[in-house]
C-alpha positions in Angstrom: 34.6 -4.3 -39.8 37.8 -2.8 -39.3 38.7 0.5 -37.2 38.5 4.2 -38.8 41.0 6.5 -38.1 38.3 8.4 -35.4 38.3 5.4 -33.8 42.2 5.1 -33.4 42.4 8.9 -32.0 39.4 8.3 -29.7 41.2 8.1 -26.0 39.1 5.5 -24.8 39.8 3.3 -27.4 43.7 3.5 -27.1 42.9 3.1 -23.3 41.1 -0.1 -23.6 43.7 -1.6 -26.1 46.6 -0.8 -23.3 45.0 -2.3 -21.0 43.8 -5.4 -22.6 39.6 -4.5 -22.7 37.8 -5.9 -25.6 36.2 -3.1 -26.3 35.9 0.9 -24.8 32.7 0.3 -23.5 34.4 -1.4 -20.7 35.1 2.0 -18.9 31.6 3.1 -19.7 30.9 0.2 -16.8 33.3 1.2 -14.7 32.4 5.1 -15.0 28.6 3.9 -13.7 30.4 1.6 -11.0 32.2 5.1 -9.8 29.4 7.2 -10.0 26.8 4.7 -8.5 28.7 2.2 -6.4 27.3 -0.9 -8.8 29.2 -3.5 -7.1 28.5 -3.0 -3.4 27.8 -6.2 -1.8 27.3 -8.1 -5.5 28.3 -11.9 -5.5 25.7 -12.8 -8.4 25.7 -10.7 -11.8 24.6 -11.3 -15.4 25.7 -9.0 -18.4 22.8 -9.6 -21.1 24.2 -9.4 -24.6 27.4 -9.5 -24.0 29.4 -9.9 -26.8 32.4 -9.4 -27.2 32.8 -9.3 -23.7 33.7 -6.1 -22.3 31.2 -5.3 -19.8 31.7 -9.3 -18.7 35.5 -8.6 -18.3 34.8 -5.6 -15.9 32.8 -7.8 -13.8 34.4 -10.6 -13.9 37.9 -8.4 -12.1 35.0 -6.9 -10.1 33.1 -9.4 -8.8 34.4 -13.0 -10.1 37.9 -11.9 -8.5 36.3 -11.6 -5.0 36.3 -16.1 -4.9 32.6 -16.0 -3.8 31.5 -13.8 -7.0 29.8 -15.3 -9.8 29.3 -13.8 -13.5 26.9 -15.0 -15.9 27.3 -13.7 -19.1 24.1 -14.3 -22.1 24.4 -13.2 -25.9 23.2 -15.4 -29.1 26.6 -15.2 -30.6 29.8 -17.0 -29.0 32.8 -15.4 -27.5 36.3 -16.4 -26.2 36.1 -17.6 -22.5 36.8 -15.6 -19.6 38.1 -16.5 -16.8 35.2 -16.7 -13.4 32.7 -16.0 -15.9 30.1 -18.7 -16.9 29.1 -18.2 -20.7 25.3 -18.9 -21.8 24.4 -19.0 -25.7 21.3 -18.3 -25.7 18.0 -16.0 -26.4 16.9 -13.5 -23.8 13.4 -13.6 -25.0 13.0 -17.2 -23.9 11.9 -18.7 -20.8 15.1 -21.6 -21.0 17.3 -19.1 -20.7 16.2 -17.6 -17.4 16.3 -21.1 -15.8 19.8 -21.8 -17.1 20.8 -18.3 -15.3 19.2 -19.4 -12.0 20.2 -23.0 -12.1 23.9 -21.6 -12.9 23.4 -19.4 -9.6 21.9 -22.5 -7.8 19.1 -22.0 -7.4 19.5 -18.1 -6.1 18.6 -14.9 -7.9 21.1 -12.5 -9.3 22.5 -9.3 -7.1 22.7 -6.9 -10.9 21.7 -7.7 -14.2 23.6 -5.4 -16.9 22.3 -5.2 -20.4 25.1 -2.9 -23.0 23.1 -4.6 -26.2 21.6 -2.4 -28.8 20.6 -3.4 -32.8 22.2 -2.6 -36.0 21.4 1.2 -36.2 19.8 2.6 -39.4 20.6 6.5 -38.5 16.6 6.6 -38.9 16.0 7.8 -35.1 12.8 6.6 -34.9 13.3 3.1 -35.7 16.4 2.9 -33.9 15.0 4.1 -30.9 11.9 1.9 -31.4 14.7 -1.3 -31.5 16.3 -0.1 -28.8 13.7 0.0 -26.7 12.2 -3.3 -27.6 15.8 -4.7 -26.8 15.7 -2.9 -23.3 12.2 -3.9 -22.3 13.5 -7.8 -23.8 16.1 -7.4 -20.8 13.7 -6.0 -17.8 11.6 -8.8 -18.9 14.4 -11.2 -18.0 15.8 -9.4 -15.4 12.1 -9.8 -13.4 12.7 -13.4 -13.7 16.7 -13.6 -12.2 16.8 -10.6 -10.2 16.5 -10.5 -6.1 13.9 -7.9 -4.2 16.6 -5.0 -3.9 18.5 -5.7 -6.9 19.7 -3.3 -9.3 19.3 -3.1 -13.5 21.4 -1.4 -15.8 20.8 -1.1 -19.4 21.3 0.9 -22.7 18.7 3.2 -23.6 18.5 6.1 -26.9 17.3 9.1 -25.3 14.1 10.5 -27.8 11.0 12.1 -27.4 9.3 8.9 -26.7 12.0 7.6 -23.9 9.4 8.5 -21.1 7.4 5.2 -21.2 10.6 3.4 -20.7 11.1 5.4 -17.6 7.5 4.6 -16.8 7.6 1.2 -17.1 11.0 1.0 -15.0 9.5 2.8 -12.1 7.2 0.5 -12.2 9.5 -2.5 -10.9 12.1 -0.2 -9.5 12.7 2.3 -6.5 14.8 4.5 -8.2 15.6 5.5 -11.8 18.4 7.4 -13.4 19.4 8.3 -17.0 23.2 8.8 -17.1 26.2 9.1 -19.3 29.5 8.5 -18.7 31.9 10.8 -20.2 33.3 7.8 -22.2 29.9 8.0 -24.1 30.5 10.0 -27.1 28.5 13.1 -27.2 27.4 12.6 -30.4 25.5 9.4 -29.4 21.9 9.6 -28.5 22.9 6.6 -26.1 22.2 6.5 -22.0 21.7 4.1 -19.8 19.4 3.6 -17.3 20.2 3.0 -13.9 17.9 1.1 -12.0 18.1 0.2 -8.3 15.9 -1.1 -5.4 14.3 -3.5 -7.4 11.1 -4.2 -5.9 8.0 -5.6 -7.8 4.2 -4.3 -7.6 2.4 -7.0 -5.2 1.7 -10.6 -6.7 3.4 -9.8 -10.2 4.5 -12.7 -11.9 7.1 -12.4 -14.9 6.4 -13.9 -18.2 8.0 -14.3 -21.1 5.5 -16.2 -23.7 4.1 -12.9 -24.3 5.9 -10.9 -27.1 6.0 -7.1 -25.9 3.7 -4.6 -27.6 1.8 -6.9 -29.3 -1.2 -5.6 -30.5 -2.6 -8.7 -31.5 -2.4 -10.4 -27.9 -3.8 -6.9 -26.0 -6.9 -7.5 -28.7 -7.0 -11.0 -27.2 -7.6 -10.0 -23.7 -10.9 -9.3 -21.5 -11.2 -5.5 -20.6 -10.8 -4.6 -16.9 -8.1 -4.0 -14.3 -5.2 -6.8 -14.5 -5.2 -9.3 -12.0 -2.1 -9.2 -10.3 -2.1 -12.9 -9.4 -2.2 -13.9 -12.5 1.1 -13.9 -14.8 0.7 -10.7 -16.7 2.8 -9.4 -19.6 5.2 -6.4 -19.2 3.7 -4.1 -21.6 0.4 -4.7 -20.3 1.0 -2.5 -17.4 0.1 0.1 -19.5 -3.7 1.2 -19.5 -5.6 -1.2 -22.1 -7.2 1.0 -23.8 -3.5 2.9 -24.8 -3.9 -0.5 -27.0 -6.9 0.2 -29.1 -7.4 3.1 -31.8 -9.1 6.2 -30.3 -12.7 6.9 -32.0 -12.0 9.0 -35.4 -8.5 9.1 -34.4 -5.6 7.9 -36.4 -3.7 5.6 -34.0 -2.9 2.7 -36.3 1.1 1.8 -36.1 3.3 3.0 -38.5 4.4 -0.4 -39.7 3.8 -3.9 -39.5 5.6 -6.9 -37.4 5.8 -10.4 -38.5 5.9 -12.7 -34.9 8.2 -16.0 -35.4 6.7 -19.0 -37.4 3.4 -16.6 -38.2 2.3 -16.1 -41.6 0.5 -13.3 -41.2 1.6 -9.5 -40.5 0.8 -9.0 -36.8 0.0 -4.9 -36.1 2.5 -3.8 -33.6 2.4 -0.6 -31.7 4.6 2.6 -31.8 6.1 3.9 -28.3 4.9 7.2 -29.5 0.9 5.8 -29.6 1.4 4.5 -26.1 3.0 7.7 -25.0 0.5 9.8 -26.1 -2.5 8.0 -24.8 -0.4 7.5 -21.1 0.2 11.0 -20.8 -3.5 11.7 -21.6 -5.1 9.3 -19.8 -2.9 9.2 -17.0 -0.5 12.1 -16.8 1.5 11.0 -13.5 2.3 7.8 -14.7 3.5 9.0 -18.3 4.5 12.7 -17.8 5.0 14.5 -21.0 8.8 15.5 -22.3 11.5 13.7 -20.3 10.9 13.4 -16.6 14.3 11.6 -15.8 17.0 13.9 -16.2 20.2 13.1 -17.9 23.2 12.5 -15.2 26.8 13.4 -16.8 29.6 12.4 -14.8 
């Protein structure tokens, strides 16, 4: 798709052209490096959905330029090498891909994981954010599977009225959580991202990435009671189990219908805003209503 005339007279985008980025977004990276000191003692990184390679260019002068630094860079679709960073077709959703990360690192666990990926908006907000957040939650999944105790997580989030189970779920894994936006956001964009540092696990979680997130079908599946941290547990299932299952007389049922990979048959999937709703309810310290994280400009 070729460039409009807004995006010729956008600063950022005549920046990143002079100075040979592949895209603007590259200086949305290096705003959050600034403002957050990203790449403080980093040797390991992997930029999640990467194409076309803007946010893996920014790391690769960052980190892959220090000798000892090593970038890992995933997306489905293929891009033009780069130099110090390793390039990984694959699918974040699947187990494979986590090992090829960590046999790539040999053997160790990454220092950041940076996710700039978002889906095909619709200008329907609701969907969008629904994607978006399906996307982001796709990426902390992976990240619990390549990240290192203390590591940080950065990723694009659309702020809406149902963002505060995201945060949620993040604090969950995470020992601080910030929602910021770099002046090279537009302001018109609903976008954030979500800065996650001190990564640090609740006590005998084990990550797993058979489970498709929000599944309705698969929370159905499961024995009620308290999860048991040893065993490998979904990340959506830290939620309360019963945010999973209509409310008597109520009318909880999702607003649409999912079909899973190679399934026939239209699997019920969730709304964030069901989930939010019956969190802040049930719970309202873990879910707190409105937007507890508040947005950081810089």
């Amino acid at each position: 798709m070729g460039r409009t005339s807004k995006d010729k007279r956008d600063v950022y985008y005549r920046l990143a052209k002079e100075n040979g980025w592949r895209a603007r977004s590259a200086f949305k990276l290096l705003q959050l490096d600034e403002e957050f000191q990203l790449f403080q003692g980093v040797t390991r990184a992997v930029d999640l959905c990467a194409a076309p390679g803007s946010w893996s260019q920014v790391l690769s002068q960052k980190i892959g330029g220090q000798g000892s630094g090593h970038v890992v860079a995933v997306d489905l679709q293929a891009m033009a090498p780069l130099p110090g960073v390793l390039q990984i077709q694959g699918d974040i959703t699947q187990l494979s891909t986590a090992k090829e990360i960590i046999q790539h690192f040999e053997g160790c666990p990454a220092d950041l994981v940076v996710c700039d990926g978002a889906p095909d908006v619709t200008g329907l907000h609701d969907v969008d954010e629904y994607m978006q957040a399906q996307l982001l939650l796709a990426a902390l999944n992976i990240a619990t599977h390549v990240l290192k105790p203390g590591g940080c997580f950065v990723a694009k989030i659309f702020r809406g009225r149902d963002v505060t189970l995201i945060y949620s779920q993040l604090r969950v894994f995470f020992s601080s959580v910030l929602c910021a936006k770099p002046r090279s956001s537009r302001n018109s964009s609903i976008e954030a991202f979500a800065v996650c540092k001190g990564y640090d696990p609740p006590a005998g979680f084990l990550p797993d990435l058979t489970k498709p997130l929000l599944d309705h079908s698969y929370g159905e599946s499961q024995s009620p009671g308290p999860h048991p941290w040893g065993e490998s547990v979904p990340l959506w299932n830290l939620c309360p189990r019963r945010a999973l299952s209509p409310t008597p007389g109520g009318n909880s049922a999702p607003r649409g219908n999912s079909v899973p990979r190679g399934s026939s048959s239209p699997v019920r999937s969730w709304e964030l805003s069901d989930l939010v709703r019956i969190l802040s309810r049930e719970d309202p310290e873990s879910c707190p209503t409105g937007d507890s994280t508040q947005l950081r400009r810089f």
